[in-house]
C-alpha positions in Angstrom: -16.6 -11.8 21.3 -14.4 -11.4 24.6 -16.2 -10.6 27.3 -13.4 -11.1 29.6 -13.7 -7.1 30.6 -17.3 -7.3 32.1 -16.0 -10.2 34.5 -15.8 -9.1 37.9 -14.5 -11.2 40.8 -16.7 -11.1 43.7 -14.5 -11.1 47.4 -14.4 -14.3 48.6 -17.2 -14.4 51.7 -16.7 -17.2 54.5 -19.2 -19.8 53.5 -20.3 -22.6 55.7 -21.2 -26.1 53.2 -24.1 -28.6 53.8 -21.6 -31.6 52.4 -18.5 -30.7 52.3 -16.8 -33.9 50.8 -19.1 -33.5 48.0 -18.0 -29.5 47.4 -14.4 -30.0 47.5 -14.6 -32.9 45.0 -16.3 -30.5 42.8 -14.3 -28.0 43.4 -11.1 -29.9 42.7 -12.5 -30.1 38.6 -14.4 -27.0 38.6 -13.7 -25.2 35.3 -11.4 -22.4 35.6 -12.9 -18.9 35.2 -10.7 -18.7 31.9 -11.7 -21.9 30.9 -15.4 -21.0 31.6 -14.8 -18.1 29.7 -13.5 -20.0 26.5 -16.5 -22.0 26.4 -18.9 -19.6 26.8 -17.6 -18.0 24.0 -17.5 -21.4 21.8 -21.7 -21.7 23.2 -22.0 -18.6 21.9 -20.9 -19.4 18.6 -23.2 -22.4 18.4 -26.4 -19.7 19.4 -26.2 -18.6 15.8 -28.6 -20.6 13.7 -26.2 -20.1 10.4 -23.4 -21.2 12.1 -25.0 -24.6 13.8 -25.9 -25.7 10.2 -22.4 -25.0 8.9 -20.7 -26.8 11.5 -23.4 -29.2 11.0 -22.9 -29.7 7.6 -19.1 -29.9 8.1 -19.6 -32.8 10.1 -20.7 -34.8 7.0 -17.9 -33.5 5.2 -15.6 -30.5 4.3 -17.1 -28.1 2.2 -16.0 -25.1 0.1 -17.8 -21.7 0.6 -19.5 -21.6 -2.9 -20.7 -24.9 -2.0 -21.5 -24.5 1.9 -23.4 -21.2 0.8 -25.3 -23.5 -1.7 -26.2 -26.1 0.1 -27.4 -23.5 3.0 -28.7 -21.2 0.9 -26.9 -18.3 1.9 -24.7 -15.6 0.3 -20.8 -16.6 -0.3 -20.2 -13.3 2.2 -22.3 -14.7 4.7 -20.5 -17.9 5.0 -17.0 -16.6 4.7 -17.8 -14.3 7.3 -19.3 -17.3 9.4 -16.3 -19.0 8.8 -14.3 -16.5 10.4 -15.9 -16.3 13.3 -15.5 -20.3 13.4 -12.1 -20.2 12.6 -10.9 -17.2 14.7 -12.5 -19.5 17.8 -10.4 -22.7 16.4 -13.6 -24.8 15.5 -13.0 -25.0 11.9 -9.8 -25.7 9.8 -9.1 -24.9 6.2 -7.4 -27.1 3.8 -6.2 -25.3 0.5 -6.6 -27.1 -2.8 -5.5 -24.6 -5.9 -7.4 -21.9 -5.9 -10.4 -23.3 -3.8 -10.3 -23.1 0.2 -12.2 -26.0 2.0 -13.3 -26.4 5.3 -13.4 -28.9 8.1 -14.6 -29.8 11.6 -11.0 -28.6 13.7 -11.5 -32.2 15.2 -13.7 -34.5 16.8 -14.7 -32.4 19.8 -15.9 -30.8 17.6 -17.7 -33.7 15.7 -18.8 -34.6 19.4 -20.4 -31.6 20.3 -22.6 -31.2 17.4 -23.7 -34.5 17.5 -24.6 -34.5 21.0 -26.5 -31.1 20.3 -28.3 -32.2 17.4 -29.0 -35.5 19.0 -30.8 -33.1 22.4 -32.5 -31.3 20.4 -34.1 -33.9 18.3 -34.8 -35.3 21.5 -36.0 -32.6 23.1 -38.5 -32.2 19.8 -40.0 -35.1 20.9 -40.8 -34.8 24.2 -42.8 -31.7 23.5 -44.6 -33.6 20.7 
């Protein structure tokens, strides 16, 4: 899911600013172009249908595949493999237990995001009604 490679930095053009004060306060937190790329790639994660309603669910509570693919209705491969992806991008942690694996929320940025997406989009649901 890199996409790092297809990134090319344009040459820096002089540029005159209507507000100048205003730009360089921007500028001065303006995500980095690595950090810009990290998130995109964790946005891109959350475009997956199957993968909102896992982290969804594991903001209720950690699951187990068997029971994630379950609740979701989904194969046990199709949530391991969701899982993956979720974990290789550090927004899921495991917790072993014996022989079962369970899955978590990494933390509450995590928590957070969903949330706040869930809560837009119920919102956003409305407003069209």
């Amino acid at each position: 899911m890199n996409k790092r490679a297809n990134v090319q930095v344009a040459r820096r053009q002089a540029v005159s600013f209507a507000d100048v004060p205003r730009v360089q306060r921007v500028r001065r937190t303006l995500v980095s172009l690595d950090g810009a790329l990290a998130l995109a790639e964790t946005f891109s994660l959350l475009g997956d249908a199957t993968r909102t309603r896992i982290l969804h669910a594991l903001s209720v509570d950690e699951l187990c595949v068997s029971d994630l693919a379950g609740l979701l209705e989904i194969s046990a491969s199709t949530a391991s493999h969701q899982l993956r992806l979720l974990r290789d991008r550090r927004l899921v942690a495991v917790r072993r237990e014996g022989k079962r694996t369970y899955y978590r929320l990494q933390d509450e940025h995590i928590r957070t995001l969903i949330d706040m997406g869930v809560s837009h989009a119920a919102e956003d649901a409305e407003r069209r009604r």
